[in-house]
C-alpha positions in Angstrom: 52.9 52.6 -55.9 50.9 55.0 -54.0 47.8 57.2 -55.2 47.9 60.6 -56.3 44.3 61.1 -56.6 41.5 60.2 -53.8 39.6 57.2 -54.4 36.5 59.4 -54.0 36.1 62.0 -55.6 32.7 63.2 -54.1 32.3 64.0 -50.3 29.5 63.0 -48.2 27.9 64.7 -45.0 27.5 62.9 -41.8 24.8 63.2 -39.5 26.7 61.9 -36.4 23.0 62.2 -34.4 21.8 59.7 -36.8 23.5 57.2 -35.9 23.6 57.4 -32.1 21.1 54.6 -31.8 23.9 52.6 -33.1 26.5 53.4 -31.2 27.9 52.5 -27.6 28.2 55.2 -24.8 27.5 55.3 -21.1 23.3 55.5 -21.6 24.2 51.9 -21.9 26.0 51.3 -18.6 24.4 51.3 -14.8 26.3 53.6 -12.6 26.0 52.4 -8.7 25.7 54.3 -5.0 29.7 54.1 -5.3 29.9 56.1 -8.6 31.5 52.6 -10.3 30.2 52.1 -13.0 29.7 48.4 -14.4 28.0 47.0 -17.4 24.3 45.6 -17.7 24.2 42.2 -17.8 21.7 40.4 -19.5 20.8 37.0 -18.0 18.9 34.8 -19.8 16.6 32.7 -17.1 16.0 28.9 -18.1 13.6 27.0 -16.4 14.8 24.3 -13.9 14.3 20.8 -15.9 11.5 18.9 -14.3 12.1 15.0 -12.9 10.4 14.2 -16.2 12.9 15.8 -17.9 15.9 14.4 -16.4 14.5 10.9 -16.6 14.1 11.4 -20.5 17.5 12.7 -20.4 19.3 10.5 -18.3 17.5 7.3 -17.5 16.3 4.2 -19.8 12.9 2.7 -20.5 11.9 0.0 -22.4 9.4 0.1 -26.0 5.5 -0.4 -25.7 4.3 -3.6 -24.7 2.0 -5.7 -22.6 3.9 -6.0 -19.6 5.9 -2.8 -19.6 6.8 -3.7 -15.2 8.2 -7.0 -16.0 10.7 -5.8 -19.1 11.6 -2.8 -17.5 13.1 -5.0 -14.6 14.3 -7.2 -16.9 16.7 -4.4 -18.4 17.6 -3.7 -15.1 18.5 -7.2 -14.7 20.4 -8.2 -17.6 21.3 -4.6 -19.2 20.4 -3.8 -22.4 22.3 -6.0 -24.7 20.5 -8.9 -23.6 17.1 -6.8 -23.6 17.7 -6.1 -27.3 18.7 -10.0 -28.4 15.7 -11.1 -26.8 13.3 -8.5 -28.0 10.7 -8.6 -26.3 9.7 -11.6 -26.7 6.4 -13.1 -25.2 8.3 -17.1 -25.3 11.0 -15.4 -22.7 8.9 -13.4 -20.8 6.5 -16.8 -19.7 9.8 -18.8 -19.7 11.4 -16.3 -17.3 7.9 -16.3 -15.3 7.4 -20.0 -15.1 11.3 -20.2 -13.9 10.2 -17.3 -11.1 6.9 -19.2 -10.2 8.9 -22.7 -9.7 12.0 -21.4 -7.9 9.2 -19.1 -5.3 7.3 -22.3 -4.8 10.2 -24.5 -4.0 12.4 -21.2 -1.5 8.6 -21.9 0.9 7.4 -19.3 3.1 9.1 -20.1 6.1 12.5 -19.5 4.5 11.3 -16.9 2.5 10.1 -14.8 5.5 13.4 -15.5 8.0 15.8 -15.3 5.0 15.1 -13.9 1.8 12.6 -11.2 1.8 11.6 -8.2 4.6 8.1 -9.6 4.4 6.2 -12.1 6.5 4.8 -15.0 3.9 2.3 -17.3 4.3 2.2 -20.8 2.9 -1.2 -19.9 1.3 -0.1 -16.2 0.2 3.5 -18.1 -1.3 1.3 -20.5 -3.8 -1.2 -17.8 -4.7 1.6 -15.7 -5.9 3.4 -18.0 -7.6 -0.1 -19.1 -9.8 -1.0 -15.7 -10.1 2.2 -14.6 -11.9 1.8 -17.2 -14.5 -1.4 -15.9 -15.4 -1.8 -12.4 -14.9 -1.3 -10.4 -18.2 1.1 -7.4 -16.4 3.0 -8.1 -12.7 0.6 -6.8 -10.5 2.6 -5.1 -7.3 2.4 -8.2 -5.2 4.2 -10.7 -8.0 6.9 -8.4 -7.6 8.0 -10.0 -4.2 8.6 -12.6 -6.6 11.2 -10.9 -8.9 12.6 -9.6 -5.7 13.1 -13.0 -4.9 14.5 -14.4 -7.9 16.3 -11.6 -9.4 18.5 -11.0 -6.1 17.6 -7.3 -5.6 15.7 -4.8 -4.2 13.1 -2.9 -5.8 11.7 0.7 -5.4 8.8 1.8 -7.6 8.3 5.2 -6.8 5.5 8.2 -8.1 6.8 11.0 -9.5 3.6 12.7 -9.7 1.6 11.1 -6.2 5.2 11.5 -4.5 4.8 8.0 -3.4 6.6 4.6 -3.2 6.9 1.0 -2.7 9.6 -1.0 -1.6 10.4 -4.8 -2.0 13.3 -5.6 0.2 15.7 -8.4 0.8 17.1 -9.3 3.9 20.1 -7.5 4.7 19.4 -5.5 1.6 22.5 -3.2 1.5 24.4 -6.4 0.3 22.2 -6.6 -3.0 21.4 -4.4 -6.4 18.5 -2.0 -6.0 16.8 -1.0 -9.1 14.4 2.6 -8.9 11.8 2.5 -11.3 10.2 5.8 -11.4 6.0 5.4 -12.4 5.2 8.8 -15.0 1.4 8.3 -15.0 2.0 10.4 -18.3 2.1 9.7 -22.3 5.5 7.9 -23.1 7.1 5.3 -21.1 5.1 3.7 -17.9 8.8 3.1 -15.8 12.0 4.9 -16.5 14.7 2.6 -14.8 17.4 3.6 -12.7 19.7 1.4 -11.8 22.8 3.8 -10.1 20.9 6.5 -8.1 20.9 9.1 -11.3 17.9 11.0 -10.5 17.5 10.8 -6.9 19.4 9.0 -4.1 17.6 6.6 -2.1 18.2 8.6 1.3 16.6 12.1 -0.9 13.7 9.4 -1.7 13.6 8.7 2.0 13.1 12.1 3.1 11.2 13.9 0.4 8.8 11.1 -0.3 6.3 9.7 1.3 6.4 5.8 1.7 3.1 3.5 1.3 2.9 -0.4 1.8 0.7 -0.3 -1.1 -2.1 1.0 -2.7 -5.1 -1.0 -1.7 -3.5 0.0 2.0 -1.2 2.4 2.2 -0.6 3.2 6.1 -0.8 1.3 9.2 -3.8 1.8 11.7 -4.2 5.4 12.4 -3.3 5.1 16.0 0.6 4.2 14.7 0.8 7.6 13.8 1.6 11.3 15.6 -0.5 13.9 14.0 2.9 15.8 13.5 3.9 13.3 11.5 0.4 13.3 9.5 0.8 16.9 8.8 4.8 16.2 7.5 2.9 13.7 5.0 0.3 15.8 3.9 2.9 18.7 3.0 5.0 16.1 1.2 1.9 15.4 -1.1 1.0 19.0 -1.6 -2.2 18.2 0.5 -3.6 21.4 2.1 -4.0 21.0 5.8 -6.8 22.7 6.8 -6.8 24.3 10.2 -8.5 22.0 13.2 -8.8 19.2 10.8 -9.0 15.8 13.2 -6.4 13.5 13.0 -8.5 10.6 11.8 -9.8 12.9 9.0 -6.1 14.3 7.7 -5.7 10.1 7.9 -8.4 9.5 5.5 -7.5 12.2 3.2 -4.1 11.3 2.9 -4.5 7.4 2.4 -7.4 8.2 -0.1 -4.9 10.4 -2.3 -2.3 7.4 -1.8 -4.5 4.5 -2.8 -5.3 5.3 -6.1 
């Protein structure tokens, strides 16, 4: 069937000018020195996640609690099966403990320092921290020699925001687990754990980091260091380094921003 009519009978005028805001032409296209001309591209910019972001999104933590340092080893450990049956509970948690103070009394110091851990024990230090674990209400940074001991693994705990950490080592640690727990000093989780290098890998750690033997005392005697090596830390940390500053005084500066 075909039509013998239009299907409008009335006519309408176009403005073509009207709708030139609408349309596509070569105002919308960048012409080059060569005369080639290629289209604009629009590139939307995102922002580089932060290491807070990428431990939300790839790395585990465990719920609030009283000891957030102990269970977030404990996931580590056992993986998070176990983690949920035993939920935690405060019965486990001084069971485990009392298991960790008994077996770090019994290993000694003298086999603990020549065979187990990269740390020199005394007999006096080995009983101290093996009471003080039972009744401490959080693992303080010393206890965790203990874990290191128990648990068979090495332990990093390192600062995202001081760009700091601590290690607790085994002998010949390259032939045990190491577990990264990375400290957020913000609201959410104390620890995220990693357990398989996802964020960082221990060598980038290594060399973008700056390592302290703790935070009552950070660094060796000043006289173990080069001031060249000083001034490495001090960028590390984001710590100006003012010009002619003494060695002893870029010292003080940086183990006072370490130690707290």
């Amino acid at each position: 069937m075909y039509w013998t009519y239009p299907i409008y009978k009335d006519t309408y005028a176009v403005n073509i000018a009207e709708l030139h805001p609408f349309m596509f032409s070569l105002e919308h296209k960048v012409i080059n020195e060569d005369d080639v001309i290629l289209e604009k591209e629009v590139q939307e910019t995102k922002p580089n996640p932060s290491p807070y972001d990428k431990c939300r999104s790839r790395l585990s933590s465990v719920k609030k609690c009283q000891d957030p340092l102990f269970w977030s080893i404990y996931l580590a450990k056992f993986g998070k099966k176990e983690y949920d049956r035993v939920g935690l509970n405060g019965n486990e948690e001084m069971k485990e403990k009392m298991a960790m103070s008994q077996a770090f009394h019994k290993m000694g110091a003298a086999h603990l320092s020549s065979n187990v851990l990269q740390k020199k024990m005394t007999i006096c230090g080995c009983s101290e921290m093996a009471s003080n674990i039972l009744t401490e209400k959080k693992l303080s940074w010393e206890s965790l020699y203990i874990i290191c001991a128990y648990y068979d693994c090495n332990l990093y705990i390192v600062d995202l925001q001081k760009k700091t950490y601590l290690t607790y080592l085994r002998v010949n640690s390259d032939q045990y687990d190491t577990y990264v727990l990375y400290r957020t000093r913000e609201k959410g989780p104390e620890y995220y754990i990693d357990t398989s290098e996802q964020l960082f890998t221990l060598d980038y750690l290594r060399n973008n980091y700056v390592w302290i033997m703790g935070y009552e005392k950070p660094f060796k005697a000043v006289s173990h260091y080069k001031v060249h090596e000083l001034e490495q830390m001090a960028e590390i940390l984001g710590l100006k380094n003012e010009d002619k500053i003494k060695k002893a005084d870029l010292y003080a500066k940086i183990a006072l921003y370490c130690s707290s």
